[in-house]
C-alpha positions as CSV (number, residue, x, y, z in Angstrom):
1,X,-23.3,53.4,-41.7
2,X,-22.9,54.7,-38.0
3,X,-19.6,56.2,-37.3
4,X,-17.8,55.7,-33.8
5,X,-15.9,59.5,-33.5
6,X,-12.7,59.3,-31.2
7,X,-9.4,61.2,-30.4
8,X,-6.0,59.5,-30.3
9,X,-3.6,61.1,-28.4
10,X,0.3,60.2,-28.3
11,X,0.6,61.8,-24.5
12,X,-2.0,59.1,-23.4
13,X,-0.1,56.1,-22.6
14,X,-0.8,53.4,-21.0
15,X,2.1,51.9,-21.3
16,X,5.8,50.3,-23.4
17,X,4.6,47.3,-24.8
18,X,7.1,44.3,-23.9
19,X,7.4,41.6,-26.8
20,X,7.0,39.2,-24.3
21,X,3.4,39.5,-24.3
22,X,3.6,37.4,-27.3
23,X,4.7,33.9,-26.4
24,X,4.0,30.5,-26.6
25,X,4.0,27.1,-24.9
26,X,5.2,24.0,-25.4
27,X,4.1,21.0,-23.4
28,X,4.8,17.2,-23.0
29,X,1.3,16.7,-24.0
30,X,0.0,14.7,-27.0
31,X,1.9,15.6,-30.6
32,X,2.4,19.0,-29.1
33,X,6.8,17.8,-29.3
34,X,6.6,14.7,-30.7
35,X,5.5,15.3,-34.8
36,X,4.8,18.9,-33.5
37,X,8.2,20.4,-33.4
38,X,10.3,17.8,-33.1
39,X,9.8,14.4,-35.7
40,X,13.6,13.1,-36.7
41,X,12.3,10.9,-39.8
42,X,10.3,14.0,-41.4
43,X,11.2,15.0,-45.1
44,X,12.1,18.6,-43.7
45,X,13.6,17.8,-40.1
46,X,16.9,19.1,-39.4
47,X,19.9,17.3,-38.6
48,X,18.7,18.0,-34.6
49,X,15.2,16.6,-35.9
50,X,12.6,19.7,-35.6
51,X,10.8,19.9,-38.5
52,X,11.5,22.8,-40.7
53,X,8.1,23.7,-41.8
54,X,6.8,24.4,-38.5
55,X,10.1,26.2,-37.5
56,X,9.0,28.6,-40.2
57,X,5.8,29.1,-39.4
58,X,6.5,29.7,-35.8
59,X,8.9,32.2,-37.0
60,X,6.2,33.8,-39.1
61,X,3.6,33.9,-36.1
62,X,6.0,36.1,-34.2
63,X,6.5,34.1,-31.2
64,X,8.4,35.7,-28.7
65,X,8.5,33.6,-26.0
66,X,7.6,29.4,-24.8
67,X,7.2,28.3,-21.8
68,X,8.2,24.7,-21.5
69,X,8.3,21.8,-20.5
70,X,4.9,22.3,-18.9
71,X,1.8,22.8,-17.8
72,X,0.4,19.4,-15.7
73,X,3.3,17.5,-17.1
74,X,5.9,19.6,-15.3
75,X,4.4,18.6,-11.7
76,X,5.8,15.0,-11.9
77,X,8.9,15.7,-14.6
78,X,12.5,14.9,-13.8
79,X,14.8,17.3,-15.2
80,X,17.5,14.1,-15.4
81,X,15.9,12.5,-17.5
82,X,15.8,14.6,-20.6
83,X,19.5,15.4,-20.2
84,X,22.6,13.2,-22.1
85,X,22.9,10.8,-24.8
86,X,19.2,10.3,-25.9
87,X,19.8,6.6,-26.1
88,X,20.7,6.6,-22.2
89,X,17.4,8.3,-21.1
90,X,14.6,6.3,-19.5
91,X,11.2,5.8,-20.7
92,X,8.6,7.0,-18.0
93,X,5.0,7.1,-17.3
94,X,3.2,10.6,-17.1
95,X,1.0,11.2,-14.6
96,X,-0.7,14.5,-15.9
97,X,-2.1,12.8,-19.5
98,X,-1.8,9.1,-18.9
99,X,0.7,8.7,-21.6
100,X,4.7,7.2,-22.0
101,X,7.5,9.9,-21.8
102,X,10.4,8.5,-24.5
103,X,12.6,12.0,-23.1
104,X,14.0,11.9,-26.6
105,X,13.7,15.8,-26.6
106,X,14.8,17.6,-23.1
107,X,16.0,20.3,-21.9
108,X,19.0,20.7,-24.5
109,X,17.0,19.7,-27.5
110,X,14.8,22.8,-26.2
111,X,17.2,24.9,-25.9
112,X,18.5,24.2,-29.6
113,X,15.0,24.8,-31.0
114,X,14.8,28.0,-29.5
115,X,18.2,29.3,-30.9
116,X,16.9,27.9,-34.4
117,X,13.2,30.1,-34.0
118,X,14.7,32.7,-32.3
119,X,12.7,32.5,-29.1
120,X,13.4,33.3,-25.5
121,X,12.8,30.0,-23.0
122,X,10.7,30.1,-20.3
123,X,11.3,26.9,-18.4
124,X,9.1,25.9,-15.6
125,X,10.5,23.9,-12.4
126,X,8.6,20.5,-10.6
127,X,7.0,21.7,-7.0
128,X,4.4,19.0,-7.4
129,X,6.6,15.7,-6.4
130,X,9.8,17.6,-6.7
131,X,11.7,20.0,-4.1
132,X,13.5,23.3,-4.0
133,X,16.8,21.5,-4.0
134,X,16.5,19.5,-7.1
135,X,15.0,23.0,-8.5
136,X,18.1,24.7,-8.0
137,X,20.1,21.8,-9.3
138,X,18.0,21.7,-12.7
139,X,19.5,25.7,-12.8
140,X,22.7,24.9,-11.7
141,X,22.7,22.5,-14.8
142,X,21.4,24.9,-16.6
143,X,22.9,28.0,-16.1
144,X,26.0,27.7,-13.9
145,X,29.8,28.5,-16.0
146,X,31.2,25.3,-14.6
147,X,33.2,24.1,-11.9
148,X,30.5,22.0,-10.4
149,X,29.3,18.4,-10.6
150,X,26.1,19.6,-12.1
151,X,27.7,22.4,-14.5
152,X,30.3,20.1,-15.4
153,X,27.7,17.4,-16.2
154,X,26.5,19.7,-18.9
155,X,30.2,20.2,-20.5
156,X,30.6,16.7,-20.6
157,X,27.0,16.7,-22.3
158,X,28.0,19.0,-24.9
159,X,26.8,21.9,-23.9
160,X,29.8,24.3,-22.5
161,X,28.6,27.2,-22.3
162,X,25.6,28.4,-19.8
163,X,22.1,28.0,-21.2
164,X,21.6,31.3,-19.5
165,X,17.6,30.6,-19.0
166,X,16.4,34.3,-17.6
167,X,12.5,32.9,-16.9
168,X,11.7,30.4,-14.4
169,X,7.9,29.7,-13.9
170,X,7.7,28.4,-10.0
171,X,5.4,25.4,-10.9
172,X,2.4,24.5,-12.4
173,X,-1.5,25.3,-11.2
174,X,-0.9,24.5,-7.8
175,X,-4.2,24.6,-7.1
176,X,-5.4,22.4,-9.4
177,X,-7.0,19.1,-7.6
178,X,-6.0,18.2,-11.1
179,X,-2.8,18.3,-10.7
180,X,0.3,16.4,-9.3
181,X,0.9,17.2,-5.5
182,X,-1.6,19.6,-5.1
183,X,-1.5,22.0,-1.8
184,X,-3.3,25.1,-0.3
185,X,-2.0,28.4,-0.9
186,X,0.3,28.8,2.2
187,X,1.7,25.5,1.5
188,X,2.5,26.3,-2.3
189,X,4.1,29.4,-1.1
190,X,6.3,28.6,1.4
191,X,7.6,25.8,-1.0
192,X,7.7,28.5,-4.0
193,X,9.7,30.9,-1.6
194,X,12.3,28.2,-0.7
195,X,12.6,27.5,-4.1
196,X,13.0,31.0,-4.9
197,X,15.9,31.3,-2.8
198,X,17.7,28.9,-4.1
199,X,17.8,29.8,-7.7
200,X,18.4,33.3,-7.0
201,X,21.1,32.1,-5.2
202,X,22.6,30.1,-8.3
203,X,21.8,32.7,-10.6
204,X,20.6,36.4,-9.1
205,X,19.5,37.2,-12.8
206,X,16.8,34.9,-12.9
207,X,13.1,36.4,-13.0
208,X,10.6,34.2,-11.3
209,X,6.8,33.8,-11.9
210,X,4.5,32.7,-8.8
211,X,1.4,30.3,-9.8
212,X,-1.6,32.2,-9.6
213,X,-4.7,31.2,-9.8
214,X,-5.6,28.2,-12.6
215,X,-9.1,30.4,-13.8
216,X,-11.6,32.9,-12.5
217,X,-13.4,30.1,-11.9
218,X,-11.6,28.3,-9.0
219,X,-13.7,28.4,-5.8
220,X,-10.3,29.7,-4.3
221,X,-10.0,32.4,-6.6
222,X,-8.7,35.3,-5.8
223,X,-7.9,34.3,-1.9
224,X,-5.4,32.3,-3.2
225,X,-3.7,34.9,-5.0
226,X,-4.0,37.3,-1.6
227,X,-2.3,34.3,0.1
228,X,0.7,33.5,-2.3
229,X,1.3,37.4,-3.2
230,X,1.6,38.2,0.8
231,X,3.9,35.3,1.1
232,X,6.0,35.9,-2.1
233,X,5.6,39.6,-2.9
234,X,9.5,40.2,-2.4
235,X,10.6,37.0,-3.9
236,X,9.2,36.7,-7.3
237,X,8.8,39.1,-10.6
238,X,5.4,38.2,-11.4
239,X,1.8,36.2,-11.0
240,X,0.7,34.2,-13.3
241,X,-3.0,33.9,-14.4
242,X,-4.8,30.9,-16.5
243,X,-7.7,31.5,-18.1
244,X,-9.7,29.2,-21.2
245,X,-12.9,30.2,-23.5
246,X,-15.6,28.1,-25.3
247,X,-18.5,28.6,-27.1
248,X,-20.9,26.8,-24.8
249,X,-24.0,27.5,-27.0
250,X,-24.4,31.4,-27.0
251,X,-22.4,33.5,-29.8
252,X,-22.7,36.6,-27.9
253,X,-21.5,35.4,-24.9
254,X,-18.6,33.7,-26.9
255,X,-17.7,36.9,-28.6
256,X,-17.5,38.7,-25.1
257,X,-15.4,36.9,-23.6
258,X,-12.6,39.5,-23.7
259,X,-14.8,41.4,-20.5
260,X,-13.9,38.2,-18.0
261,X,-10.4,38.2,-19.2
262,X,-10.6,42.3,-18.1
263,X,-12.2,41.7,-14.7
264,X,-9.9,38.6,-14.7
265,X,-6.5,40.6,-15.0
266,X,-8.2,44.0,-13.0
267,X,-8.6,41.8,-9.8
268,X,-5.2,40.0,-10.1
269,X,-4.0,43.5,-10.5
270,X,-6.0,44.9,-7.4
271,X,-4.9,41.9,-4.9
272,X,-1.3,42.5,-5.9
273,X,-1.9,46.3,-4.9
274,X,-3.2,45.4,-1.6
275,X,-0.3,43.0,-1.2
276,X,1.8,45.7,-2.0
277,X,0.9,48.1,0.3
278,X,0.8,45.4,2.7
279,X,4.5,44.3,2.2
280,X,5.3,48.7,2.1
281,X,7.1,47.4,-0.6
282,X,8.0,49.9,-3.8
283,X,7.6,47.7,-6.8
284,X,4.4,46.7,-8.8
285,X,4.1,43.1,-9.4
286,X,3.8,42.5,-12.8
287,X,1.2,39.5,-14.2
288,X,2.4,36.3,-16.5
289,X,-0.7,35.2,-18.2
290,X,0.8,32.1,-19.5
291,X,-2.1,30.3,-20.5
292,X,-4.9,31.6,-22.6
293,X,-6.7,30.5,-25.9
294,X,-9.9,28.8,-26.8
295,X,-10.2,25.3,-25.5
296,X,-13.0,23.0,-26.2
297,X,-12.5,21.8,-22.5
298,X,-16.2,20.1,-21.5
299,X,-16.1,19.0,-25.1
300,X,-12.9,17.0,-25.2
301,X,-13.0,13.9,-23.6
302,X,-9.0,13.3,-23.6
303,X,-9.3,10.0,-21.6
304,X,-10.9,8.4,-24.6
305,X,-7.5,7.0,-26.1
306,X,-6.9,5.5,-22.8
307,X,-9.6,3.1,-22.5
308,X,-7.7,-0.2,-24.0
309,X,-6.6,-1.8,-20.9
310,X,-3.9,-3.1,-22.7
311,X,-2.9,0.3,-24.0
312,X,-3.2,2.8,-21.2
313,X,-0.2,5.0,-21.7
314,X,0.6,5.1,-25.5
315,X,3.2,7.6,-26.9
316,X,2.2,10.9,-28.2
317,X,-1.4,10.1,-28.6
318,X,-3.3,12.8,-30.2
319,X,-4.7,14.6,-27.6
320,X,-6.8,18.1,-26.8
321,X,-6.6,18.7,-31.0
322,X,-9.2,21.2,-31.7
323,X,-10.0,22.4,-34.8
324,X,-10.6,26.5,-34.5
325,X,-13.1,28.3,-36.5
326,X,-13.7,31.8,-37.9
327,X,-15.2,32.4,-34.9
328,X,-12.8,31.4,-32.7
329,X,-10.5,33.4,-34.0
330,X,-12.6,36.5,-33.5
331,X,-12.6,36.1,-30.0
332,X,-8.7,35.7,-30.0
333,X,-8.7,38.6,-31.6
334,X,-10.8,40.3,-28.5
335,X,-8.6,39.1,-25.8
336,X,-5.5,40.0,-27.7
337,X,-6.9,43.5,-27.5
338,X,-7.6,43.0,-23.4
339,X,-4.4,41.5,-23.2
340,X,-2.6,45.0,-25.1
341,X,-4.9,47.5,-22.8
342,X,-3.0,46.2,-19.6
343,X,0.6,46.5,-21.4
344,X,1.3,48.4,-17.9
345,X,0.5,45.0,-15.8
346,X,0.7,42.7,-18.3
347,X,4.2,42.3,-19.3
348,X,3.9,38.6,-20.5
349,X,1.7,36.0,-22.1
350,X,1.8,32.6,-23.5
351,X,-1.3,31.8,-26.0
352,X,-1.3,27.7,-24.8
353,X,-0.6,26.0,-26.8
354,X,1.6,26.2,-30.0
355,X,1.3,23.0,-32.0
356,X,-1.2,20.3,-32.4
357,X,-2.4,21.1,-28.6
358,X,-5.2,23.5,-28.7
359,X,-2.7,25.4,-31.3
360,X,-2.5,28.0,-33.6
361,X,0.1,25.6,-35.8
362,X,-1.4,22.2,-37.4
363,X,0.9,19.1,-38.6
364,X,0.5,15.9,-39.8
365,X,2.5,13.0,-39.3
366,X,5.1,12.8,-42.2
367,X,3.4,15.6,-44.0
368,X,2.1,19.1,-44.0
369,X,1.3,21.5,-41.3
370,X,-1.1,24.6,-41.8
371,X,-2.3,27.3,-40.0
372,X,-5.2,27.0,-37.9
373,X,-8.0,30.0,-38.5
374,X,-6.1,31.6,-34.5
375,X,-3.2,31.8,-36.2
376,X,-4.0,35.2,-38.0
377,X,-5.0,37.1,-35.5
378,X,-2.3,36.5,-33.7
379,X,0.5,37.2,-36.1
380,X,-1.5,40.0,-37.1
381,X,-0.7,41.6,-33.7
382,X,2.9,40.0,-33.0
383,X,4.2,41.1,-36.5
384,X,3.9,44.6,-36.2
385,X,3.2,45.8,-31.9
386,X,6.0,48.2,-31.3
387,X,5.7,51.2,-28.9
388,X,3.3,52.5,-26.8
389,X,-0.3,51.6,-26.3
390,X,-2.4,54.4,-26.0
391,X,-5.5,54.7,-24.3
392,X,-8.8,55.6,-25.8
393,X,-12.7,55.2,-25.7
394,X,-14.9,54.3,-28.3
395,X,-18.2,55.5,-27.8
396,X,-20.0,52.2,-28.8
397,X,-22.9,50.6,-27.9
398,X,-22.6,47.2,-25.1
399,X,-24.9,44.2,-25.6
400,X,-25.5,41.6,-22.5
401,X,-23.5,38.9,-22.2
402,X,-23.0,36.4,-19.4
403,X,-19.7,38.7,-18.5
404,X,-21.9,41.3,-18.0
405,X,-22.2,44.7,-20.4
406,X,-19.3,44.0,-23.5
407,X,-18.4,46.8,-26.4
408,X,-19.7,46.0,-29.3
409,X,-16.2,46.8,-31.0
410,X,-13.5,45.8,-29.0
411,X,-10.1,47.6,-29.5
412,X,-6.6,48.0,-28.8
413,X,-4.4,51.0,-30.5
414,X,-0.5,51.3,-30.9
415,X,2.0,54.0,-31.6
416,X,5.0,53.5,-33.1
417,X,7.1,56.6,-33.3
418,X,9.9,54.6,-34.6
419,X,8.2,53.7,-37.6
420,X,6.1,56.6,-37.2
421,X,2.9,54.7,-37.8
422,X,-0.2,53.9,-35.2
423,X,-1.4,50.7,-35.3
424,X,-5.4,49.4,-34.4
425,X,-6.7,46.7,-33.7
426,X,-10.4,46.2,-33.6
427,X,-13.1,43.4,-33.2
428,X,-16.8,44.0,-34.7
429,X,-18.9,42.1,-32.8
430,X,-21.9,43.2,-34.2
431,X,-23.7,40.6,-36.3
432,X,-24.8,42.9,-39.1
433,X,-23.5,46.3,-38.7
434,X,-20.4,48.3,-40.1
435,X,-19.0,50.8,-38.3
436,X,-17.1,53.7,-39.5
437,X,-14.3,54.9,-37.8
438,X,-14.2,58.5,-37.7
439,X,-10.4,59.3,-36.0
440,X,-9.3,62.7,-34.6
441,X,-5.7,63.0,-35.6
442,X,-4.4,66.2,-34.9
443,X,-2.0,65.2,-32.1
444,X,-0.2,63.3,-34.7
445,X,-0.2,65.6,-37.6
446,X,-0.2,64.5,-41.4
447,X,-1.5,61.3,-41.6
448,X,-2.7,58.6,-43.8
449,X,-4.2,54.8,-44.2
450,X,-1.5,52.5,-45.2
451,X,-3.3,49.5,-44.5
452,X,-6.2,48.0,-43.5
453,X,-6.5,44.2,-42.5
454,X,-9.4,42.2,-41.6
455,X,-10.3,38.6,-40.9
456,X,-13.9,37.8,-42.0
457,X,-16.2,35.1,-43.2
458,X,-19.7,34.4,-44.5
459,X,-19.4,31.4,-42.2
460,X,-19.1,31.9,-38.7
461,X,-18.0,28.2,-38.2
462,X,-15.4,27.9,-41.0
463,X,-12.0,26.2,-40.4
464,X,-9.1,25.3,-42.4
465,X,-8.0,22.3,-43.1
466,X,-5.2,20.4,-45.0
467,X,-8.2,20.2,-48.2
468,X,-8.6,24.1,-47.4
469,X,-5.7,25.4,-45.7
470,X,-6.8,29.3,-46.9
471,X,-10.2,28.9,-46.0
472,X,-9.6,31.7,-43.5
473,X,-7.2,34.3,-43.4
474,X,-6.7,38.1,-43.7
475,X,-7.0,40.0,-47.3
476,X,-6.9,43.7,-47.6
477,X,-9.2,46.2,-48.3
478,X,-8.5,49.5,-50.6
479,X,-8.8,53.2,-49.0
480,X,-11.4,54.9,-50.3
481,X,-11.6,57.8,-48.0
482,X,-13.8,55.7,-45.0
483,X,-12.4,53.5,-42.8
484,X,-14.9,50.3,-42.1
485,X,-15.3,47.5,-39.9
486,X,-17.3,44.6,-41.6
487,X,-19.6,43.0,-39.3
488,X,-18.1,40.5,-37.3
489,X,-14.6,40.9,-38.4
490,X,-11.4,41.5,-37.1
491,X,-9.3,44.6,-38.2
492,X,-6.1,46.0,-38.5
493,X,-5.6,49.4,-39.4
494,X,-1.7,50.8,-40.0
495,X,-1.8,54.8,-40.6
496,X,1.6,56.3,-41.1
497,X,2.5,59.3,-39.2
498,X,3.6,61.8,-42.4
């Protein structure tokens, strides 16, 4: 078995790790609310009507954050109409995924659901067909004492103290001719910066994210990001970035894509520079990246349900369900290491989406929910990254990929000198190799293995299902002296500082 000889060093820090790298997301999109977290007539829902089981389960994922209401939804949503006595509200059409909006969960149902899973809300505004005004009225709702028509509305709601909402995301993929009153950059950022003034001025508190680019792939990608960061440098808190993965027929490829979401985030990262030096401004803009996951995209025809004349905008169809495999998960496990190697830029991330949609969390109707073969490696990071992450180099091997050269073990490391332990995470994308970790210490002292983690399979393409809901997961392995990675497997080592 090769080893892979390396130093850790506690002095080499990259950066604090913020737990808002791990959120979520939450979108008016398919079963993702509706029999996702919210189903009134389900054996385990709460008074409020979220279902229990998945309440738990979110909890046990680690979920920091979720940014809600949307995603394409939020570019024609109506902040009024999720508000008051839920037999009041209207019934509406969505634009974004041709389906019927009951608004029986808004704004305060959201807010509710959060205080029950203990997560932080990050609520994105309407600059597709709505304005800067009605933005700052949706937080003046939300987040002013009272005093005020709008605040006051609230009281009388039920709701009398402030829902305090710290994270505003200022729209939706702008630049998406997907999406609901798409415009150019300059557009999108002069109506982002009048929007931004506004809110501040209701609540100075706030932190705002800027849409960046929807993918690496956009034609206007990174210009647009030049554009709206010139515009917006001294306005907002952050960028956002949006950024999918498929197996589109090549393993290898699929197993590196944690290099695009590097050269992805390291661009984003250099155009804010220039934009800084530009603006002579003394802050670093920090990066959102509140979409990310594996998405079946060319492979998921989501206008299928939508073909009956008759029936063209059902409620809560199921949409955009995939079902992840051991594989899949692997390459979660990758870009949650790209993700913790630019902790100093990164500072917040929402793996899109949490339930039913593209989700780590799987429910049925009146039933069961289990957790999808992503779920692991997530939770495996979210339970226990605390601290620093340090930097490091693995002298590895790279195989081609359609990214261009990729480590054939992909790694993140943590230390924790609260708990006194490092933490790290490593993929093995080697198809038939182990790889011995041979780790230089001495910085740290008296050491020893407390645990070692790993995700692996005989097959590549297994899932888990309500027949198998264990299929995958994580099972330990003894210390006996040599710490391994399998082939293709995902690891975490836990080795207390003594």
């Amino acid at each position: 078995m090769p080893k892979i000889t390396f130093t850790l060093d506690p002095q080499n820090r990259i950066s604090q790790l913020d737990p808002r790298l791990f959120g979520s997301f939450i979108e008016h999109l398919g079963r993702a609310v509706y029999t996702g977290i919210y189903e009134p007539e389900h054996p385990q829902a709460t008074k409020e009507g979220f279902r229990q089981d998945v309440i738990e389960l979110v909890k046990e994922l680690g979920v920091t954050t979720v940014r809600y209401p949307g995603g394409n939804y939020v570019s024609g949503f109506n902040w009024r109409d999720g508000i008051g006595p839920q037999a009041d509200r209207p019934v509406r059409l969505d634009y974004a995924w041709i389906s019927k909006e009951t608004n029986q969960f808004g704004i305060d149902e959201f807010a509710r659901w959060c205080e029950k899973t203990g997560v932080e809300p990050m609520i994105a505004v309407n600059l597709g067909t709505g304005t800067p005004q009605e933005a700052g009225y949706f937080a003046e709702y939300c987040n002013h004492e009272g005093g005020t028509t709008l605040s006051d509305l609230r009281i009388q709601h039920g709701r009398k103290n402030p829902y305090n909402f710290r994270l505003w995301c200022l729209g939706n993929e702008m630049d998406g001719p997907w999406q609901t009153g798409q415009m150019n950059a300059r557009e999108y950022a002069h109506k982002a910066r009048e929007t931004a003034k506004i809110l501040r001025c209701v609540d100075p508190d706030v932190e705002l994210v800027a849409c960046g680019s929807s993918s690496a792939q956009m034609t206007t990608f990174p210009e647009w990001d030049r554009v709206v960061l010139e515009e917006l440098y001294d306005y907002v808190d952050y960028i956002s970035c949006h950024q999918y993965y498929e197996n589109e027929g090549s393993e290898t490829d699929f197993l590196a894509s944690f290099v695009n979401m590097d050269n992805f985030i390291e661009t984003i990262v250099s155009t804010a520079n220039y934009a800084k030096a530009l603006r002579r401004s003394d802050k670093n803009m920090m990066i959102s990246f509140d979409e990310w996951n594996v998405w079946y995209l060319r492979g998921d025809p989501w206008d299928a349900p939508f073909k009956d004349k008759n029936n063209r905008f059902p409620v809560a169809p199921p949409l955009l369900e995939d079902k992840y495999s051991f594989l899949d998960a692997l390459v979660v496990g990758g870009l949650l290491c790209s993700l913790l190697n630019h902790a100093d830029r990164v500072k917040m991330a929402s793996l899109a989406q949490l339930v039913n949609v593209i989700a780590p969390i799987f429910t049925e109707e009146g039933k069961g929910a289990i957790r999808q073969t992503i779920f692991w490696p997530f939770e495996m990071v979210a339970s226990v990254a605390r601290g620093c992450v340090l930097q490091h180099h693995l002298p590895v091997p790279t195989f081609s990929s359609k990214y261009g050269e990729a480590r054939m073990v992909q790694s993140a490391v943590i230390h924790n000198p609260e708990q006194k332990e490092l933490i790290i995470f490593a993929l093995n994308c080697d198809f038939s190799q182990s790889w011995a970790l041979d780790i230089n210490l001495a910085a740290f002292g008296r050491t020893r293995v407390r645990e070692h983690s790993v995700l692996r399979s005989d097959d590549l393409y297994a899932k888990n299902t309500f027949d198998q809901p264990e299929r995958v997961k994580p099972e330990s392995i003894p210390h006996n002296g040599t710490i391994e990675l399998p082939p293709l497997s995902w690891s975490r080592i836990i080795i207390a500082i003594e």
